[in-house]
Backbone as a ProteinNet text record, in pm:
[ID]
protein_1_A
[PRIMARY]
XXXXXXXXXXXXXXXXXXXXXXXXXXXXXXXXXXXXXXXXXXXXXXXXXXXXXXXXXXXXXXXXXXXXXXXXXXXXXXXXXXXXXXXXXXXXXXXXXXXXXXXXXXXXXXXXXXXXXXXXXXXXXXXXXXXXXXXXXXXXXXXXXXXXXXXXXXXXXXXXXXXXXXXXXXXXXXXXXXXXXXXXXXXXXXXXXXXXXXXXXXXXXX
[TERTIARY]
-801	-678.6	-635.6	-581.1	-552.4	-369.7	-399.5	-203.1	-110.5	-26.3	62.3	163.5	139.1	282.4	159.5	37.2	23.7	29.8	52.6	46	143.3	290.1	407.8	448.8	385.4	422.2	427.1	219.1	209.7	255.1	261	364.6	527.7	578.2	728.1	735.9	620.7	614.1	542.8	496.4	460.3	571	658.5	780.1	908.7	892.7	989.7	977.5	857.1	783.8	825.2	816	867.7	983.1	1117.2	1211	1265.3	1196.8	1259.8	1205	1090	1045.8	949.1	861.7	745.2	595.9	648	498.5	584.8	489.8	548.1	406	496.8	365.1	223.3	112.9	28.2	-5.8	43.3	21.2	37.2	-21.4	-19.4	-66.5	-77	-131.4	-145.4	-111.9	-58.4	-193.5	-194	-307.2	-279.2	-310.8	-306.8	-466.3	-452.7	-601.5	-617.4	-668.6	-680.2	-805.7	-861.8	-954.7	-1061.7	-1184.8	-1250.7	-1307.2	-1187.5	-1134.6	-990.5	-941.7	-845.6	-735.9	-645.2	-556.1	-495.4	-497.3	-479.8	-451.3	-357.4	-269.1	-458.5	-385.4	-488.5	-481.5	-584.5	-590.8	-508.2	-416.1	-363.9	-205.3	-204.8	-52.2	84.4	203.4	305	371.2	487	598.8	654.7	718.4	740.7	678.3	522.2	449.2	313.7	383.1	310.4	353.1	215.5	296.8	197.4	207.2	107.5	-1.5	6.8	-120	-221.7	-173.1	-243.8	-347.9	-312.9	-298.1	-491.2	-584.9	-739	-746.7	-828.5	-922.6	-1006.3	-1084.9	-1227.1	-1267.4	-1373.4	-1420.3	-1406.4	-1488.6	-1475.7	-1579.7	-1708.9	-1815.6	-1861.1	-1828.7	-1812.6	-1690.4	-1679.7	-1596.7	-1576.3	-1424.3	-1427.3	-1358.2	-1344.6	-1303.2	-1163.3	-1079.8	-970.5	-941.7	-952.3	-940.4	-874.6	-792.8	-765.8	-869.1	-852.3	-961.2	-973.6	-881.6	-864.7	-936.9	-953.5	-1015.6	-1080.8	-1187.9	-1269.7	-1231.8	-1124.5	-1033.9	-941.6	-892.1	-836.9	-961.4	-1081.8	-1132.5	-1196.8	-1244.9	-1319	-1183.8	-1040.9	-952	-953.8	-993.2	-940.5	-1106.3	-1197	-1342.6	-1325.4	-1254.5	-1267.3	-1137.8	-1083.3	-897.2	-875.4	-940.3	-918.2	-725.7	-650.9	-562.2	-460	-503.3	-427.3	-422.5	-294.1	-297.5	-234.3	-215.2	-154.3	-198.5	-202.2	-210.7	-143.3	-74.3	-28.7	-20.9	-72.5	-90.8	-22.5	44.7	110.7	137.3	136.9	178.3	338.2	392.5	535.5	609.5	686.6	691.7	732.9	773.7	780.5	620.8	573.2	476.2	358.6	339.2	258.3	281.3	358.7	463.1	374.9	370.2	355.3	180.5	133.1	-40.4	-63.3	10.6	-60.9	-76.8	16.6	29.3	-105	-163.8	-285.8	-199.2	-98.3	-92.7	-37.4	-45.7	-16.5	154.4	255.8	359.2	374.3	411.7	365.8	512.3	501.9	599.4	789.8	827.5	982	1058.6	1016.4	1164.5	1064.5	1153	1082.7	1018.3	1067.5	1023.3	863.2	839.7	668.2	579.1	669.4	552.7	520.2	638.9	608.7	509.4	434.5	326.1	222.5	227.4	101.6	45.8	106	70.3	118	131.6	227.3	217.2	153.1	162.4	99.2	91.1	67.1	-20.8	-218.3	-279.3	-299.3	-328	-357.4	-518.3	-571.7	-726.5	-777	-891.1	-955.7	-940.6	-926	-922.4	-1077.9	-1088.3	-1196	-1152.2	-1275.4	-1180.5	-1170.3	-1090.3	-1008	-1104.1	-1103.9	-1188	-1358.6	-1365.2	-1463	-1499.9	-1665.7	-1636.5	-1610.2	-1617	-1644.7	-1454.4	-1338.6	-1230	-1194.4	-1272.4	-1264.5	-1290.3	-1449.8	-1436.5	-1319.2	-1301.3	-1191.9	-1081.9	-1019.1	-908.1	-900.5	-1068.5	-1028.9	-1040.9	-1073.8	-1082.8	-908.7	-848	-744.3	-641.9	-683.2	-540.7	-601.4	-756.6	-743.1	-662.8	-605.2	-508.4	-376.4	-335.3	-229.5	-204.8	-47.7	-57.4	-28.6	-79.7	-7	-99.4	-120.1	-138.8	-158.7	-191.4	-141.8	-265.2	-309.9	-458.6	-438	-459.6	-474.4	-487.3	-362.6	-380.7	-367.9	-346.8	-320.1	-182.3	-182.9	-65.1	-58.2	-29.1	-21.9	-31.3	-102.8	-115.3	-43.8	-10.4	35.4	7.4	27.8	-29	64.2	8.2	79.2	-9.4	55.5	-24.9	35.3	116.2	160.5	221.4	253.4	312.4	453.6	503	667.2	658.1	576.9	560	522.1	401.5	313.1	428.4	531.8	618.2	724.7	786.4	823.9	818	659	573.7	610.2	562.6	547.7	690.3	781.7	931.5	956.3	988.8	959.5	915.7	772.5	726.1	764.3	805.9	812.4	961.3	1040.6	1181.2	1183.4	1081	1028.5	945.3	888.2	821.6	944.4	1037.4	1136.2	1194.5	1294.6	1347	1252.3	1169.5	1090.3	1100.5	1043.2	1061.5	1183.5	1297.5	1417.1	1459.4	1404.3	1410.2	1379.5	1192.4	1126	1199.4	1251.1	1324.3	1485.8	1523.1	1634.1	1599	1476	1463.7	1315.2	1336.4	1233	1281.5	1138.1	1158.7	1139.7	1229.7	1181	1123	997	868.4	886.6	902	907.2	813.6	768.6	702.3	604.7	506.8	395.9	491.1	552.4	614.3	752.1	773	916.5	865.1	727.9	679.8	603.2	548.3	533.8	611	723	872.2	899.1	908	932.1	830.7	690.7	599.1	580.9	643.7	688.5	831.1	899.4	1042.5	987.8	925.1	872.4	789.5	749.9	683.1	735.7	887	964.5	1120.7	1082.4	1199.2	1171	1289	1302.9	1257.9
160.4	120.5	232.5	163.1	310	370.2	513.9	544.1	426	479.7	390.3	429.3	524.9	571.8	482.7	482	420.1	298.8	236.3	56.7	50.5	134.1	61.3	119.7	212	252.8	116	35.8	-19.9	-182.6	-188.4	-314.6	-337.1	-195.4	-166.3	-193.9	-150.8	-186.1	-336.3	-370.8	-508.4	-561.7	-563.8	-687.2	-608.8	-482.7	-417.6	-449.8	-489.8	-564.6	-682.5	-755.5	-893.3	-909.2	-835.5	-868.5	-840.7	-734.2	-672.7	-788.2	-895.1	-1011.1	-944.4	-835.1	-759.7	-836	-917.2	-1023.4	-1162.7	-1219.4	-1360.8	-1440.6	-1495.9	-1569	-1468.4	-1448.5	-1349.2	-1280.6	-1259.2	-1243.4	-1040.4	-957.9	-889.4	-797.4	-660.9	-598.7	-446.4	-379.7	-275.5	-205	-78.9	23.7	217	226.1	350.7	417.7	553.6	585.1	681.4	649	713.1	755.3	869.1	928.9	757.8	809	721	593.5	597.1	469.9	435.6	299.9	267.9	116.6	148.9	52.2	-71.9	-192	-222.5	-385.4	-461.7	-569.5	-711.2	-802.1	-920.2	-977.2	-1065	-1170.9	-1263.3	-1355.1	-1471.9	-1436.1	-1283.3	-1256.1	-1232.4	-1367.3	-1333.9	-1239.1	-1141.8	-1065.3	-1052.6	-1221.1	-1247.7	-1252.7	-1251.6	-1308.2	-1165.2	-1045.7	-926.9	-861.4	-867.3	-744.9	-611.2	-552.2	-389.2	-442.1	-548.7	-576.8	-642.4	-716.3	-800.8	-702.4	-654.5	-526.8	-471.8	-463.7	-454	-319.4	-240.1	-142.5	-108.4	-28.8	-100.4	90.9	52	171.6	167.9	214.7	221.6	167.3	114.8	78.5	-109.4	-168.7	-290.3	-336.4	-463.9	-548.5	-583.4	-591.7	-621.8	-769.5	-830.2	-957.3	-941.2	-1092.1	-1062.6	-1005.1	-889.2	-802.2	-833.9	-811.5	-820.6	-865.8	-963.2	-1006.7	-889.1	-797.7	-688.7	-521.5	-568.4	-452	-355.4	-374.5	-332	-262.7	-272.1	-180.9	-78.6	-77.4	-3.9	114	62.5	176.6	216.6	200.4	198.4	378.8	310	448.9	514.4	506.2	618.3	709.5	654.3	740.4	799.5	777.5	828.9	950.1	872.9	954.6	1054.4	1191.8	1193.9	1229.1	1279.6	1294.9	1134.6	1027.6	938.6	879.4	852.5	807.4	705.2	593.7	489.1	474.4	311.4	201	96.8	40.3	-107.2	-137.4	-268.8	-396.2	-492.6	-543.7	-645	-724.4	-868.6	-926.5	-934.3	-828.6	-796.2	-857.9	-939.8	-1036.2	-994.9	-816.9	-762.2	-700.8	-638.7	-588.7	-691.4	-794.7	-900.3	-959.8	-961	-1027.7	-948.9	-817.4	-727.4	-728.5	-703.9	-732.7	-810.9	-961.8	-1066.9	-1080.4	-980.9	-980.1	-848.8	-827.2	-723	-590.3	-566.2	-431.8	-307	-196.2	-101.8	-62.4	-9	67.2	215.7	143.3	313.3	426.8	512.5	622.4	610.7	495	429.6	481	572.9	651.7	748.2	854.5	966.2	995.6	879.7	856.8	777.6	766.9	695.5	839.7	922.5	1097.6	1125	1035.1	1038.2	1017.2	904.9	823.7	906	1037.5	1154.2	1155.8	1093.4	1140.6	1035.4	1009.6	973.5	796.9	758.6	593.3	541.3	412.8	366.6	211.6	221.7	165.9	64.8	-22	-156.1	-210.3	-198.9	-227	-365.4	-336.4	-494.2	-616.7	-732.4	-804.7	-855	-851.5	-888.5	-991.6	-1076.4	-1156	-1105.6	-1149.1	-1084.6	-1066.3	-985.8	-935.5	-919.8	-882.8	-824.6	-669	-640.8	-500.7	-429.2	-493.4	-529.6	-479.9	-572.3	-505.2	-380.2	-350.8	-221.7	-87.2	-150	13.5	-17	-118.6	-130.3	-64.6	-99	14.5	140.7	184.1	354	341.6	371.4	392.2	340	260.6	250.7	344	372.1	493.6	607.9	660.9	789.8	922.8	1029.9	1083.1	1065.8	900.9	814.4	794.2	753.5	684.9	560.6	544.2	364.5	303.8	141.4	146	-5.7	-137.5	-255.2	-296.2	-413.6	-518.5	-630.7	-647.2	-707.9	-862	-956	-1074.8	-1112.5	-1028.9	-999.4	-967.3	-802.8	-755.6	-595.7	-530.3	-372.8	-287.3	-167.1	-99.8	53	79.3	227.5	234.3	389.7	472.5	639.5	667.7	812.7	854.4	1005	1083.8	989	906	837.1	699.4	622.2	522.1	488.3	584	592.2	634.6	728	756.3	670.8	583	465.8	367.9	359.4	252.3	274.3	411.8	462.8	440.8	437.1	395.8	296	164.1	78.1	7.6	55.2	25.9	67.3	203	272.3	184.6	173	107.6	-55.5	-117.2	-299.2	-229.3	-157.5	-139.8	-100.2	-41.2	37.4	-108.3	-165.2	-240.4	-346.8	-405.6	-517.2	-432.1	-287.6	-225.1	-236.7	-185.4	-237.7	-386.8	-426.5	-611.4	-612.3	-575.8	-642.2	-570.4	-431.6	-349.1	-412	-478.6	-539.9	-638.5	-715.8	-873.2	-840.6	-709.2	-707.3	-613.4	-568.1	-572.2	-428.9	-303.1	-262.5	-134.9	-97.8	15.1	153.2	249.2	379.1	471.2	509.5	550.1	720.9	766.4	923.5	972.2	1086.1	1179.6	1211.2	1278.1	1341.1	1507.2	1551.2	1686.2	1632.5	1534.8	1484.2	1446.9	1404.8	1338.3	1464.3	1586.4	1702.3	1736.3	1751.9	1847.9	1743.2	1658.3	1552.3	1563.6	1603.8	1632.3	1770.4	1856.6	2012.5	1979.1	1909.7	1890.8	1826.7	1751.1	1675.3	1765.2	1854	2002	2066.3	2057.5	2115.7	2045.7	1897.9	1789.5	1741.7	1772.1	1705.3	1774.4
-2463.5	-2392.1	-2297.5	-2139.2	-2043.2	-2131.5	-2125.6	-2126.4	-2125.2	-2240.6	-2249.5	-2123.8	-2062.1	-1950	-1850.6	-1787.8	-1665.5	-1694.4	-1823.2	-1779.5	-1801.7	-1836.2	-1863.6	-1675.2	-1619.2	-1493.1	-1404.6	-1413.3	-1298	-1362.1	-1441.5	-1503.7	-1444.4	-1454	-1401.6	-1266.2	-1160.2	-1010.7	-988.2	-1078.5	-1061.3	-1004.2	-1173.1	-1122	-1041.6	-1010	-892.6	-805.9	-730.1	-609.4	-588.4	-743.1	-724	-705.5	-815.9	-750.2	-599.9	-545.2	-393	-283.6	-358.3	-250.6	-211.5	-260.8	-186.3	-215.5	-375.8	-403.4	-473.3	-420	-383.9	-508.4	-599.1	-679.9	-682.8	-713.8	-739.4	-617.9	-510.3	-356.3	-347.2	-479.3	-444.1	-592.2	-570.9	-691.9	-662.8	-825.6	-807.7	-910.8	-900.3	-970.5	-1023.7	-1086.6	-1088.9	-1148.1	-1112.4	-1166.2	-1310.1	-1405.2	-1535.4	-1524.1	-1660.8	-1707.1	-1636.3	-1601.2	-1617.3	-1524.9	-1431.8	-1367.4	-1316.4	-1365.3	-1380.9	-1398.2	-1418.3	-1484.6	-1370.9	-1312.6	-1210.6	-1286.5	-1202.2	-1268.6	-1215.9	-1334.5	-1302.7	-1231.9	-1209	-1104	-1169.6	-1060	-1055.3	-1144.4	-1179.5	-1261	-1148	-1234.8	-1119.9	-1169.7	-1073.7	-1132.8	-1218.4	-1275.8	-1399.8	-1502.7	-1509.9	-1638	-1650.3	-1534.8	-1578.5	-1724	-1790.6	-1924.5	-1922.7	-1988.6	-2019.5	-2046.4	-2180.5	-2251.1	-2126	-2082.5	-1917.4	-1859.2	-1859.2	-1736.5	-1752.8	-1661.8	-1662.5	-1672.8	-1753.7	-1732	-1701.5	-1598.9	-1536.2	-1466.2	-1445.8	-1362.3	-1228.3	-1163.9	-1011.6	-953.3	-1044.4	-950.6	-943.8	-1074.9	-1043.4	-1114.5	-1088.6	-1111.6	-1292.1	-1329.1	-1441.2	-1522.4	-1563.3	-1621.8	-1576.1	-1559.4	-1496.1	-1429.7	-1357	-1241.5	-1129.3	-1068.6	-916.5	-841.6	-742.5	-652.8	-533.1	-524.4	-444.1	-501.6	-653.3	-715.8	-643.7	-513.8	-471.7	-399.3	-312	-230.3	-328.8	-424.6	-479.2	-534.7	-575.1	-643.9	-507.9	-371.7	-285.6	-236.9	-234.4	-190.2	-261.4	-451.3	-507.5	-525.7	-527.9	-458	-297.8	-206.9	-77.2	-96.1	-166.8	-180.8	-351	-367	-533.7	-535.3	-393	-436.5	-441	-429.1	-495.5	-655.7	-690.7	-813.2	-799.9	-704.7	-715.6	-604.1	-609.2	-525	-517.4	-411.6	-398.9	-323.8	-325.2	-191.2	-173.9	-114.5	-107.5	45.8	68.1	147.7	193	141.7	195.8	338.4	360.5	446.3	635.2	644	764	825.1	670.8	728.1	730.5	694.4	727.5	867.3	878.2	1014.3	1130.9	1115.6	1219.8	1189.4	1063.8	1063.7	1114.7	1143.9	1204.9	1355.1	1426.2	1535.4	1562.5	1505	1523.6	1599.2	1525.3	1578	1418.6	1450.5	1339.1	1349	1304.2	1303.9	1411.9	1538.2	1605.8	1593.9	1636	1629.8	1679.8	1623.1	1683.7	1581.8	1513.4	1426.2	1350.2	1331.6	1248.5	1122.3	1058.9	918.5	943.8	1014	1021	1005.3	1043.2	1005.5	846.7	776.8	632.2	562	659.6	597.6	643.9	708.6	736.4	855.1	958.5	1087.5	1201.4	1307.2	1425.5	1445.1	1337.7	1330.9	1183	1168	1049.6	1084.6	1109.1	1121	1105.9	1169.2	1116.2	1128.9	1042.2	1040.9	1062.6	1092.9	1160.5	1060.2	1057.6	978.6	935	779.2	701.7	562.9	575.9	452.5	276.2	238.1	156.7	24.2	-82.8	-171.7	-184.8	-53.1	-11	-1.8	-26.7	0.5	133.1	282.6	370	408.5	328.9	330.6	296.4	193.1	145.7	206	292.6	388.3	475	532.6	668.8	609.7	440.8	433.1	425	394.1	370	499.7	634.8	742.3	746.3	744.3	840	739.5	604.2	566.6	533.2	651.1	643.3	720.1	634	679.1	648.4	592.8	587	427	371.8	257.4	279.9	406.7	422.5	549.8	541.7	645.2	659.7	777.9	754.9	736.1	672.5	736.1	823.4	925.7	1015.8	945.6	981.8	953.6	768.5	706.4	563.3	484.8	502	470.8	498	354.2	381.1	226.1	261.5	137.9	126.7	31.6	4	-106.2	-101	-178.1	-216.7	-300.6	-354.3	-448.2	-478.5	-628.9	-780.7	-784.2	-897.3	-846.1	-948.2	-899.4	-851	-908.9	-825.2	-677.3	-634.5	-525.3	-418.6	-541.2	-391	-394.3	-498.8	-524.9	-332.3	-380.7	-294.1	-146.3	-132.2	-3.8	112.7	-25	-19.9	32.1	-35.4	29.8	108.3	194.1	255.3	440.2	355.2	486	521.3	445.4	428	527.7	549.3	565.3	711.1	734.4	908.1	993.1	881.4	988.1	1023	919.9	962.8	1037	1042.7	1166	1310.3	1285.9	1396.9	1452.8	1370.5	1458	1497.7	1422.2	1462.3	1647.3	1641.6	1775.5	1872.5	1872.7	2001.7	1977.9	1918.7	1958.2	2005.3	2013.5	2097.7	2206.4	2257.3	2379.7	2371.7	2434.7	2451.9	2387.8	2269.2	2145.8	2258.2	2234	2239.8	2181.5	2191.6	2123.5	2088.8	2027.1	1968.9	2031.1	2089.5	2249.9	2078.2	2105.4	2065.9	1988	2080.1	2019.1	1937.4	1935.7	1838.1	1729.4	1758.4	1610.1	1518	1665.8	1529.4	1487.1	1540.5	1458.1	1346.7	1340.9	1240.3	1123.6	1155.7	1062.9	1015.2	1017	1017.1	929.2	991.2	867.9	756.3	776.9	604.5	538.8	633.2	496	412.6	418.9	347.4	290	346.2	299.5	152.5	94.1	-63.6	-145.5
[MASK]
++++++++++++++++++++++++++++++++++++++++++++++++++++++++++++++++++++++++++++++++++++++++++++++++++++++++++++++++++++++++++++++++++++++++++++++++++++++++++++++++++++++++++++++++++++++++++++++++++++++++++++++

């Protein structure tokens, strides 16, 4: 059995997700990484009907019973990524909004430096629980703890799960500010030297 602290962790962000409206019926899935592998919610489990016991243990190289249909992307970042310890994906309803329009989160407020550098990617669209998605995400959140899939949704990430929890809100909150900006007229984009000073203050924020 994984830690009783990471499955009562990614159990707790399951249904935190759900209530904030971040997963909608099984439309999303959360992970963390233990000795071995790791702990990551099942296929077809909603917000409400996540428990610990549910919850898959699996390695990193194939697929395990019940599993996330997304499994492959989660262990695909935490082999490219050793400093993550959490993962979550979700079809979150701003940042889907903005994946579908094939574009990434570019530099329209200072807090996008959070996510590790002057925008927040949106990778090519591939269909879904494939390994095929999986390279497309390490490529679109390298450098990044976040970043969108094209025509899908969006993933974050952190060293634990409060952190990717963190993320994940974080960013669902920048991309609806955003939309709401271009639909009242034309965004002003943060210069290249506003967005380093912004990434120089988060070296030493909090």
């Amino acid at each position: 059995m994984p830690p009783m602290d990471a499955r009562a962790a990614v159990a707790g962000a399951y249904r935190a997700l759900g209530a904030a409206g971040m997963i909608v019926g099984s439309s999303g899935n959360v992970s963390a990484r233990i000795e071995g592998g790791m702990v990551i919610s099942p296929t077809g489990t909603s917000p409400e009907g996540v428990t610990e016991a549910g919850l898959v243990r699996m390695g990193l190289q194939a697929p395990a019973p019940r599993a996330s249909s997304e499994w492959a992307l989660h262990a695909a970042l935490y082999a490219a990524r050793p400093e993550l310890g959490a993962i979550i994906h979700t079809h979150s309803d701003a940042c889907t909004a903005l994946a579908c329009l094939g574009e990434g989160l570019p530099p329209f407020h200072y807090q996008v430096a959070g996510f590790g550098g002057d925008d927040v990617r949106c990778g090519a669209y591939v269909t879904f629980g494939t390994p095929e998605l999986a390279r497309a995400a390490v490529q679109a959140m390298a450098g990044r703890t976040a970043c969108l899939l094209s025509n899908h949704g969006m993933i974050a990430a952190g060293p634990d799960v409060g952190a990717a929890l963190a993320v994940a809100r974080t960013l669902e909150a920048l991309a609806r500010q955003y939309l709401m900006a271009r639909a009242a007229g034309t965004v002003r984009l943060l210069t290249a030297a506003e967005m380093a000073a912004a990434r120089e203050r988060y070296r030493t924020y909090g």
